[in-house]
C-alpha positions in Angstrom: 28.2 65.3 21.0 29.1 62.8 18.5 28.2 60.1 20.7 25.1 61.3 21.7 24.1 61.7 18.5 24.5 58.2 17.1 22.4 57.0 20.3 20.0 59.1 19.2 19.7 58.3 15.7 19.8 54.5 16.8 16.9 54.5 19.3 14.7 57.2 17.6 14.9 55.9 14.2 12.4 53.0 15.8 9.6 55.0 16.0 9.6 54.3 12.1 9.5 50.8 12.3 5.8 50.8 14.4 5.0 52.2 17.9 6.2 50.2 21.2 5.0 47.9 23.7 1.4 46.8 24.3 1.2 43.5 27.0 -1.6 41.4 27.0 -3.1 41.1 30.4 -3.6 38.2 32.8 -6.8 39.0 34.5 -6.7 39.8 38.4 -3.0 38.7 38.1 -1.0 39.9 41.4 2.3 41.7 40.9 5.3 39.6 43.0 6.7 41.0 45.9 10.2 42.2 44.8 9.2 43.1 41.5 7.4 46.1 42.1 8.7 49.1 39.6 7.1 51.9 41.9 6.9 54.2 39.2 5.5 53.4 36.3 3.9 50.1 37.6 2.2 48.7 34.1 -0.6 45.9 35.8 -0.3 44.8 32.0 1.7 41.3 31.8 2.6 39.3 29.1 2.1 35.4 29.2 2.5 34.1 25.8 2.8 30.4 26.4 0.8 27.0 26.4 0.3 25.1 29.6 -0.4 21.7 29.1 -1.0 18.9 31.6 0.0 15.4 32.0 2.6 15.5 29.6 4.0 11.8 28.7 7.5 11.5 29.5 10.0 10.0 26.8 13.2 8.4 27.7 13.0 9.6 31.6 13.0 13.1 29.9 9.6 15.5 29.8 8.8 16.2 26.6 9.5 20.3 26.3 7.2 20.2 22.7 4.0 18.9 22.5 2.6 17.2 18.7 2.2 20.7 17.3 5.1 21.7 18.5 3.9 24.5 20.5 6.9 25.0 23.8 5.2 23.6 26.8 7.3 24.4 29.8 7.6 28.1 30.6 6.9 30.6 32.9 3.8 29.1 33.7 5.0 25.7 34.6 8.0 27.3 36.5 6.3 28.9 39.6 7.7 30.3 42.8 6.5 31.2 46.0 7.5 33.1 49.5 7.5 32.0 52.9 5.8 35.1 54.3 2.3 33.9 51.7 2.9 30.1 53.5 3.3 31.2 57.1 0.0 33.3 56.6 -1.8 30.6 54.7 -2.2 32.5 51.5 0.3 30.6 49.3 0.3 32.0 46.3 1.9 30.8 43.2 3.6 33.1 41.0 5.1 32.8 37.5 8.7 34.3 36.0 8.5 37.9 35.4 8.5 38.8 31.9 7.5 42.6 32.3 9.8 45.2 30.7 8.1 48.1 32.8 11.0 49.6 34.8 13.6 46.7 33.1 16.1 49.6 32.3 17.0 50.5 35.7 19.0 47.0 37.0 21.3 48.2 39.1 20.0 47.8 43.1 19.8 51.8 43.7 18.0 52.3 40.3 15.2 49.8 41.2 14.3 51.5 44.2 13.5 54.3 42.1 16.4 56.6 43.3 15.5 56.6 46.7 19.0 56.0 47.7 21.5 57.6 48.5 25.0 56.0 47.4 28.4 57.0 46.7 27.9 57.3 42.9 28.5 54.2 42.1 26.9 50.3 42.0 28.0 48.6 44.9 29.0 51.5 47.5 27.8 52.1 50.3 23.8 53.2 50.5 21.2 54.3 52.6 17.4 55.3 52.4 16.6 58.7 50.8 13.5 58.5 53.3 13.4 57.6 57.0 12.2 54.2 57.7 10.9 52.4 60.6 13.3 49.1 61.1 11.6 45.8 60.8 14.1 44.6 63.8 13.2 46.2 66.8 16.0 44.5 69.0 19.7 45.0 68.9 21.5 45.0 65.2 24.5 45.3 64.1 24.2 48.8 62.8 26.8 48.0 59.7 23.7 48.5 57.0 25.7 50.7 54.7 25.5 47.2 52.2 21.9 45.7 53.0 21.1 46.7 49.6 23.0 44.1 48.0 22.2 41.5 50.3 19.7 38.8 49.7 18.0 38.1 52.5 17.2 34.8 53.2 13.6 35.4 54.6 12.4 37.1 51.2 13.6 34.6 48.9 11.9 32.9 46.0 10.8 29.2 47.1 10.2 26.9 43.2 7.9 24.6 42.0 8.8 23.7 38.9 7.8 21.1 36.6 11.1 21.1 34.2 14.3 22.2 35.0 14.4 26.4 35.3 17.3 28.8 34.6 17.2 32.4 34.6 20.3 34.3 33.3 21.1 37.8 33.4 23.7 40.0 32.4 24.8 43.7 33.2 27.4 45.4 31.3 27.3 49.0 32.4 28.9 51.9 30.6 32.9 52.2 32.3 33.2 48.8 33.2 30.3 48.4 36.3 29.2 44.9 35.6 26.5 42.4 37.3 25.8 38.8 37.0 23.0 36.9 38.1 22.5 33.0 37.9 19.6 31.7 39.2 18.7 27.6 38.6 15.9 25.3 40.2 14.2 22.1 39.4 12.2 19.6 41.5 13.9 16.6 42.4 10.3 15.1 43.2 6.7 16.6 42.6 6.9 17.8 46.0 10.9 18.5 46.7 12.5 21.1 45.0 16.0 21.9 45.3 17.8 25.0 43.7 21.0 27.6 44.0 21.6 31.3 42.9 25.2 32.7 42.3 25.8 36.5 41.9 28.5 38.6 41.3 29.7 42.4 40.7 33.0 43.8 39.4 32.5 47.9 39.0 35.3 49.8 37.7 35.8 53.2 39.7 33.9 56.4 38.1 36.6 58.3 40.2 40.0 57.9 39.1 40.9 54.7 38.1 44.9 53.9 37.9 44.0 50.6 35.9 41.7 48.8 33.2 40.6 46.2 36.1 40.9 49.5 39.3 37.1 48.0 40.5 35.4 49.9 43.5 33.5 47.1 44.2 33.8 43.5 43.9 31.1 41.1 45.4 31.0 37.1 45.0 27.7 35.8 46.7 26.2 32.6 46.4 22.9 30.7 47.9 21.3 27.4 48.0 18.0 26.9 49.0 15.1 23.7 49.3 11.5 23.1 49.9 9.4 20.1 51.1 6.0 19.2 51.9 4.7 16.0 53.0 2.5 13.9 51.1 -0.6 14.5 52.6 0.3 18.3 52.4 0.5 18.5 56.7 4.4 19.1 56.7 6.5 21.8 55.1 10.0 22.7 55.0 11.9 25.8 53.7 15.4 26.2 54.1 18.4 27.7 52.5 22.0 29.4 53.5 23.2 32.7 51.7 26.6 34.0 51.3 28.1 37.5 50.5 31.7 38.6 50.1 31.2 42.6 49.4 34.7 44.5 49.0 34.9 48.1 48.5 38.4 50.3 47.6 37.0 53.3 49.1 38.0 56.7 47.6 37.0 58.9 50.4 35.6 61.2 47.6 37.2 63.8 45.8 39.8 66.4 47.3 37.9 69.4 47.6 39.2 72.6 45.5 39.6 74.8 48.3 41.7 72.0 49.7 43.5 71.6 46.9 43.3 74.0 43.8 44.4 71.8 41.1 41.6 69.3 42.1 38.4 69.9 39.9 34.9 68.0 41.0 33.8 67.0 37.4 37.4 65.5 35.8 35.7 61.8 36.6 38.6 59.8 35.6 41.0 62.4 36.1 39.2 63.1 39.7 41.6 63.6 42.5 40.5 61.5 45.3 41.3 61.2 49.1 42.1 57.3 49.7 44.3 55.3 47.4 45.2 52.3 49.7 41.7 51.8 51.9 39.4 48.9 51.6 36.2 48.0 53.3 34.7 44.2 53.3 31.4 43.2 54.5 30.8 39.6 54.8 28.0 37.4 55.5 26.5 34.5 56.0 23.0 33.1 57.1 21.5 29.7 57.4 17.6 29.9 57.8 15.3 27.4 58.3 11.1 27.3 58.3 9.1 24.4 58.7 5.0 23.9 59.8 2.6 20.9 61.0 -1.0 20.9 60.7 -1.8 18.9 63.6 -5.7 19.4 62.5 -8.3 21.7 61.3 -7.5 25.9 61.3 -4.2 24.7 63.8 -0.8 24.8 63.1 2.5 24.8 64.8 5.6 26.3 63.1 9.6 26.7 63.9 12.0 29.3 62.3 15.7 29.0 62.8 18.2 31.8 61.8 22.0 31.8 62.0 23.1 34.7 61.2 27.4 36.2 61.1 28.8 39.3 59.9 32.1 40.3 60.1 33.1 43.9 59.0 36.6 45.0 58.2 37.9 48.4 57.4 41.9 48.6 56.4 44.1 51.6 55.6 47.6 52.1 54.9 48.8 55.2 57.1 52.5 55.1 55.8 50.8 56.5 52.6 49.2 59.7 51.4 45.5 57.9 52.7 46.6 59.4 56.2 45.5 62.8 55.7 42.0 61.8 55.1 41.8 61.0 58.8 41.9 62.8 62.2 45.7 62.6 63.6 45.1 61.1 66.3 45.4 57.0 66.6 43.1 55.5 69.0 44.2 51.7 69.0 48.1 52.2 68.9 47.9 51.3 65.0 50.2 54.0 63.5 51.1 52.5 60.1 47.7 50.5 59.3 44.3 51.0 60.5 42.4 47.9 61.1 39.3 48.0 62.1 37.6 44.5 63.0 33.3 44.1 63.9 32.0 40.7 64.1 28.2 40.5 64.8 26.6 36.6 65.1 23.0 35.7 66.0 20.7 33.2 66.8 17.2 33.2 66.6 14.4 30.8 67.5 10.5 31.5 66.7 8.5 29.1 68.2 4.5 29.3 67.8 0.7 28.5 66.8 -1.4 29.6 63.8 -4.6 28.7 61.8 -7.5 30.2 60.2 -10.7 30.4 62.1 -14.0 31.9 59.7 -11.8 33.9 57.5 -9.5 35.3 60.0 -5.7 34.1 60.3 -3.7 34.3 63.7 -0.7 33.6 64.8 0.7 34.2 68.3 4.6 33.3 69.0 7.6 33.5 71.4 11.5 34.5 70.0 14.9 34.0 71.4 17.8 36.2 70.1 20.9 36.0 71.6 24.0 36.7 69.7 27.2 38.8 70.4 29.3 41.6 68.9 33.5 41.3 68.8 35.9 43.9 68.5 39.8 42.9 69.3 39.7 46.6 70.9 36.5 46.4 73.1 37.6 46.3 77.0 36.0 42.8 77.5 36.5 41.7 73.8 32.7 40.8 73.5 29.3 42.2 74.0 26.7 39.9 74.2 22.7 40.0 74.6 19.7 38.3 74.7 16.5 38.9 73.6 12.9 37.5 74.2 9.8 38.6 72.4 6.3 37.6 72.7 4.1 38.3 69.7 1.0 37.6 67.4 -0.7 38.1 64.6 -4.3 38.8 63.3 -5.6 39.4 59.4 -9.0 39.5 58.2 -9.8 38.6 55.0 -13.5 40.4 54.8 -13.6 39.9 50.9 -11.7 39.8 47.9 -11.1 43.6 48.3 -11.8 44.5 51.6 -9.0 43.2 54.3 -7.8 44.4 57.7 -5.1 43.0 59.4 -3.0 44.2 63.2 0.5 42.2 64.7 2.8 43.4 67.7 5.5 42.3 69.2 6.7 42.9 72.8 10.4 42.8 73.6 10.5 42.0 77.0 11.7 44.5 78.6 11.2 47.9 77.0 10.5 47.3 73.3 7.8 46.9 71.1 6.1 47.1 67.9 2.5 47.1 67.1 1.2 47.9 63.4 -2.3 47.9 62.2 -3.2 48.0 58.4 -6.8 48.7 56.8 -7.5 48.1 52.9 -10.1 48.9 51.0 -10.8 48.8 46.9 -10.3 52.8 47.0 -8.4 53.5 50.6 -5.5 51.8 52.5 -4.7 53.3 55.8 -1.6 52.0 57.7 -0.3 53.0 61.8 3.0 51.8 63.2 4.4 52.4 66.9 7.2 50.9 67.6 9.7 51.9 70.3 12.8 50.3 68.9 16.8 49.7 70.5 19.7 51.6 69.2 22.2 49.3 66.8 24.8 48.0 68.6 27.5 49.7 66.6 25.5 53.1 67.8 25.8 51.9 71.6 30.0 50.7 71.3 32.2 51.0 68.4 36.2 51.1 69.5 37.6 52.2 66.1 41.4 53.7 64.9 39.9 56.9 64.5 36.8 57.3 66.5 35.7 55.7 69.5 32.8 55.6 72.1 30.8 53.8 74.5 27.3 54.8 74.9 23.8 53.7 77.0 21.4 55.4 74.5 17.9 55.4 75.8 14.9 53.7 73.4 14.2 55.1 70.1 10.8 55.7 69.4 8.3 55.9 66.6 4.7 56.9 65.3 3.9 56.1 61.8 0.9 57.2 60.1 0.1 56.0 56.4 -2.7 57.1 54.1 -3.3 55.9 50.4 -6.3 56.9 48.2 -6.7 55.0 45.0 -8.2 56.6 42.1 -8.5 54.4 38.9 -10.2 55.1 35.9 -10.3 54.5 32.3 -6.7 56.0 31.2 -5.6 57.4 34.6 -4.4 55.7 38.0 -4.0 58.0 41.3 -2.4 57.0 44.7 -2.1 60.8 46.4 -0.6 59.5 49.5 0.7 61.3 52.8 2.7 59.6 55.2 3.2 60.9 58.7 5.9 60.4 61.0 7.1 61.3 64.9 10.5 60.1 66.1 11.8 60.9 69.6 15.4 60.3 70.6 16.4 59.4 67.4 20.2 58.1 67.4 22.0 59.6 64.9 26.0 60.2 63.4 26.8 64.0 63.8 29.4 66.3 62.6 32.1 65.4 64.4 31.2 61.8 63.2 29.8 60.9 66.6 27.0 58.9 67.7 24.6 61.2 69.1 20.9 60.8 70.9 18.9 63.8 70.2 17.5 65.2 72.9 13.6 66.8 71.1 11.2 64.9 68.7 11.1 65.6 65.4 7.7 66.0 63.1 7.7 64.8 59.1 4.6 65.0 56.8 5.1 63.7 53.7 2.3 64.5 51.0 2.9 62.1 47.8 1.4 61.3 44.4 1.8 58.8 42.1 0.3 58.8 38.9 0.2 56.6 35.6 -1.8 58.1 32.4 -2.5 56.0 29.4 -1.9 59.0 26.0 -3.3 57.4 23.5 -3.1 53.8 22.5 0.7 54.0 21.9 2.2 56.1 24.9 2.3 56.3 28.5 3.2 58.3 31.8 4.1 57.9 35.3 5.0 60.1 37.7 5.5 60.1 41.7 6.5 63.1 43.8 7.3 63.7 47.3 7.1 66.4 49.5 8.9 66.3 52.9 8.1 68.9 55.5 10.3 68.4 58.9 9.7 70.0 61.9 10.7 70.0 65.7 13.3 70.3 67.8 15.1 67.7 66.3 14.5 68.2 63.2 17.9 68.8 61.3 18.7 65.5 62.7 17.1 64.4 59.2 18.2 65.2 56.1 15.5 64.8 53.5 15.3 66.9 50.2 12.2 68.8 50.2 11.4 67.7 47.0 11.8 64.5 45.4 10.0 63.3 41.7 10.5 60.6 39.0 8.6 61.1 35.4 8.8 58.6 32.9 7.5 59.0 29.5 7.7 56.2 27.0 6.0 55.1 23.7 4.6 51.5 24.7 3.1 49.1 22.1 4.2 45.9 20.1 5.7 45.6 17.0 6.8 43.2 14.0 3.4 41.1 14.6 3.6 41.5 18.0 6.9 39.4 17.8 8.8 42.0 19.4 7.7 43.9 22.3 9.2 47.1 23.2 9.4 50.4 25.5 11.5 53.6 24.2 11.2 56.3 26.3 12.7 58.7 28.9 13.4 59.0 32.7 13.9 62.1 34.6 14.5 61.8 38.5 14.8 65.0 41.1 15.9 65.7 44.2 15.6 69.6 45.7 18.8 70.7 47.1 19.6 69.8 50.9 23.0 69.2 53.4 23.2 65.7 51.9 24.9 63.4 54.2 28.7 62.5 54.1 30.3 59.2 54.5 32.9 57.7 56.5 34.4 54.6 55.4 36.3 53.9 58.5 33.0 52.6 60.0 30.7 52.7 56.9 28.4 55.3 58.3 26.4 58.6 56.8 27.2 61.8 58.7 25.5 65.1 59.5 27.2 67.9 57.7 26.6 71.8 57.1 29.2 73.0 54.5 28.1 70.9 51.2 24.7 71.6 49.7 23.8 68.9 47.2 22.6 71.1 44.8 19.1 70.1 42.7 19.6 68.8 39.2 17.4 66.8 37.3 18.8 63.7 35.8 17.3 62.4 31.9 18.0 59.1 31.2 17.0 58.1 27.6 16.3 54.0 27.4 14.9 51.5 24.9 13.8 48.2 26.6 12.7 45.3 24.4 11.4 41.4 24.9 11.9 38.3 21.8 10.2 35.7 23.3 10.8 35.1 27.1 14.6 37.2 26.3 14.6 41.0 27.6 17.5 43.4 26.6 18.2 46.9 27.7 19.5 50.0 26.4 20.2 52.8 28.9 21.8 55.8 28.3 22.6 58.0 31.5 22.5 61.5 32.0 21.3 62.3 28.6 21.3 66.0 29.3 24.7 66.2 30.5 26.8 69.3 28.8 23.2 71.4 28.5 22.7 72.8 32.2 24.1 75.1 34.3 26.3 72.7 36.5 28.8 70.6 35.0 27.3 67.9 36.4 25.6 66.3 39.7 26.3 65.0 43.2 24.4 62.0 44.9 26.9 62.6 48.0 29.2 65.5 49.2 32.5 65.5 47.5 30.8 62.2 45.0 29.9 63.0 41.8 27.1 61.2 40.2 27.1 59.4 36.5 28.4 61.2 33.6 27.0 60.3 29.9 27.7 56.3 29.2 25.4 53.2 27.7 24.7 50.2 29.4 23.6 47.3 28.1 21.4 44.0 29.9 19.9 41.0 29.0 17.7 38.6 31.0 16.5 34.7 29.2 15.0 32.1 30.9 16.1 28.1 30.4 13.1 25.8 30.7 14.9 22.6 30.3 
């Protein structure tokens, strides 16, 4: 109590000082992809900087001051773009981010807005709260539980930058769960730009911890990218290579009390878990490459080359007390360690044409996939496919507000995807079909512990999206519903399984997000979710019912407007459902009907502020801890989630 106190003396004693952050706004300035808060999205941005242009360089150096001294390189001389914007000939040039709105949450699950589900912890293993329609309708690996913390090569930022650019940030979590991210970029030439990003993780377990340095997760990745166009603008070329080393001690969760009496679910440190002696490692590596020619007017031709390898690796030590988290029985002769080894490589080629013709794009295309998956246990060692697609693409740019756009791909044979997407300045309606291929870890998986070999039909999908877009003075609506249809939907059950269901299953998802303006000094957003599933195969999903984030905060500047700041609070809720469990020996959710994830709302109290282009954080989790029911939460059966700690972050940018 003591603690929580002080924190609130510290951050509520601000409100003294002057009301919190107001951001002065960049007309018709478009939020960049990947830095969308969901909740709470402020279209407010702050740009406080001078752009100057031909700049005189002194001693082969660019001047960063001009005569009056005023800092000329900044976010607005160090731009990015993404290849996704090139490929559809809408390049777009964004500047750094400088928003506090949604700053707080850092950590991968927290900037999804919760809709996660993890192990408790940053780094675990994580999957969507929601169902989602893959992008990939051909054969994957099916390892995903660590996509989250994957970069993908595809989504990255591209630079242009007209002085050297750094961007530094720093996360130093309550209990030792600690991020860094480097990212640095410069333009060797006005038209070359070359640049690398480093990132790393070392999270101390929540969960009982023998040591000061006892991390759950480590991760080292790294990635260097480049971009090139021609002089007279005909020829571009993006390409990069990314590279993550995730490692995991898994825990197994905590021995259940009717297991063992003396084990208690909310001891945190004290927790007694399953696994002492397990590890889990997820590495990857992917070389992708995207170049264009103009060969004239509204024609193009365009190549994309993907290399893609990921080897999984699960390892246990059976001669210890870790053996009586598993079934008895030892499938691959390994009676002292398990060791189980997946290796899943890929190529892909994407050949094909595109231009804009009287304000429409199109693209039409033809893709090779062939890759392999490797287990030392499979009966032929290696399963190997290949994949053609034929495709295209059509978007109509009708005005500044009005757009419609459809693209499909064909898997030939017995895939496909075909999406349509209409928006409007007050409605957006969206429709996906896709009929899509069970992962390959789903069709053949020869583990220690479990083992099968299946020839799972299709899976397939209809997806219907609606969003209605209120705005007025002080108040921003987006009700939403979102409906889905899923037949033979491939799934893990209780007995750890893959399984095809055999019925469809039916979800309408009503939605609202909202964002009020109170006053000039105070703001809230909101976003709930309801989840109604139906069918025959519908407990194949498990969705809460219910699902909300609120955040309040006071929001205007202060000290002169020298100091901008947000001090507010978070609350996130999920109803209560049969969560699912995880198994680390093949990094997979489960169905299970014995552990109800009971509803509890989780406060988080946070104070974000910016000095110049620096942003800092203040988060304190699970500020109501100690005043409900429950001891505590679970994200997971037998996980528990946060208990009360601070964390801390900082962000700056380098422009020389």
């Amino acid at each position: 109590m003591i603690r929580k106190g002080l924190v609130f003396v510290f951050l509520f004693s601000l409100l003294g000082l002057q009301a919190l952050v107001a951001q002065r706004p960049i007309p018709q300035r478009p939020i960049p992809q990947g830095q969308n808060t969901g909740v709470g999205q402020n279209p407010r941005q702050v740009r406080e900087l001078t752009e100057q242009e031909g700049q005189e360089e002194t001693d082969g150096r660019r001047p960063l001051l001009d005569d009056s001294t005023r800092q000329v390189y900044g976010p607005k001389t160090s731009l990015y773009f993404f290849e996704k914007d090139l490929k559809r000939n809408r390049l777009q040039l964004y500047e750094q981010d400088t928003l506090l709105n949604n700053f707080h949450n850092y950590d991968p699950v927290a900037k999804t807005n919760w809709k996660y589900q993890d192990l408790g912890n940053i780094g675990t293993a994580a999957k969507p709260v929601f169902y989602e329609v893959p992008e990939l309708i051909g054969l994957s690996s099916g390892f995903h539980g660590y996509d989250l913390y994957f970069r993908d090569p595809a989504k990255r930022r591209y630079f242009d930058t007209k002085s050297p650019f750094t961007e530094m940030s720093a996360f130093f979590g309550g209990g030792n769960r600690n991020m860094l991210d480097l990212a640095f970029a410069r333009n060797v030439t006005p038209r070359w730009n070359l640049g690398l990003e480093f990132n790393t993780q070392r999270v101390r377990k929540t969960l009982n911890p023998v040591k000061r340095d006892d991390n759950m997760a480590e991760q080292n990745a790294y990635s260097f990218h480049t971009n090139y166009r021609s002089e007279n603008g005909r020829y571009w070329l993006l390409g990069s290579f990314s590279r993550m080393k995730h490692e995991v001690s898994e825990i197994g969760g905590i021995i259940p009390p009717e297991v063992d009496p003396t084990s208690l679910y909310f001891t945190y440190e004290d927790a007694k878990v399953w696994l002492q002696n397990s590890r889990a490692r997820d590495l990857r590596q992917d070389y992708h490459v995207y170049h264009e020619y103009k060969l004239g007017n509204g024609l193009q031709i365009y190549h994309t080359l993907d290399r893609k390898n990921q080897n999984i690796l699960f390892e246990s030590a059976l001669n210890s007390s870790d053996s009586l988290f598993f079934n008895r029985e030892r499938l691959n002769d390994q009676q002292d360690t398990t060791l189980n080894k997946s290796d899943f490589a890929e190529w892909r080629n994407e050949v094909g044409v595109k231009g804009s013709y009287k304000g429409f794009y199109y693209n039409a295309f033809t893709r090779y996939r062939n890759g392999r998956m490797e287990s030392p246990f499979f009966p032929t060692k290696r399963q190997s496919f290949n994949e053609l697609y034929i495709g295209g693409e059509l978007i109509g740019k009708l005005s500044e507000k009005w757009s419609i756009s459809a693209d499909g791909e064909y898997l030939i044979p017995g895939a496909f995807r075909i999406h349509g997407l209409f928006v409007s300045p007050w409605l957006e309606l969206e429709y996906t079909k896709a009929l899509y291929k069970p992962t390959s870890l789903q069709q053949i998986y020869y583990g220690n512990h479990y083992q099968w070999d299946n020839d799972f039909n299709n899976i397939g999908v209809d997806q219907i999206k609606g969003r209605i877009k209120v705005d007025l003075d002080r108040l921003s609506l987006r009700p939403n519903v979102t409906i889905n249809r899923v037949n033979n939907y491939v799934f893990f059950n209780e007995q750890k399984i893959a399984t095809q269901s055999s019925g469809e299953a039916f979800m309408l998802m009503p939605g609202l997000i909202a964002n009020v303006q109170i006053g000039k000094k105070f703001r809230l957003d909101a976003e709930i979710v309801y989840t109604e599933v139906t069918g025959a195969g519908a407990d194949n999903f498990r969705i809460p019912r219910f699902f909300g984030n609120t955040r309040f905060y006071f929001d205007s500047p202060m000290f002169d407007e020298n100091v901008f700041v947000q001090l507010g609070i978070d609350i996130r809720y999920k109803s209560s459902y049969f969560a699912e469990a995880y198994n680390p020996s093949f990094q997979q959710f489960h169905l299970q009907n014995t552990f109800e994830v009971y509803a509890y709302p989780v406060a988080d109290l946070f104070l974000d502020f910016r000095i110049n282009r620096t942003r800092v954080l203040f988060k304190y989790n699970h500020l109501n801890a100690g005043f409900m029911r429950q001891e505590g939460y679970f994200v997971t059966p037998d996980y528990t989630g946060y208990k009360s700690f601070l964390d801390l972050g900082i962000t700056w940018y380098l422009f020389d």
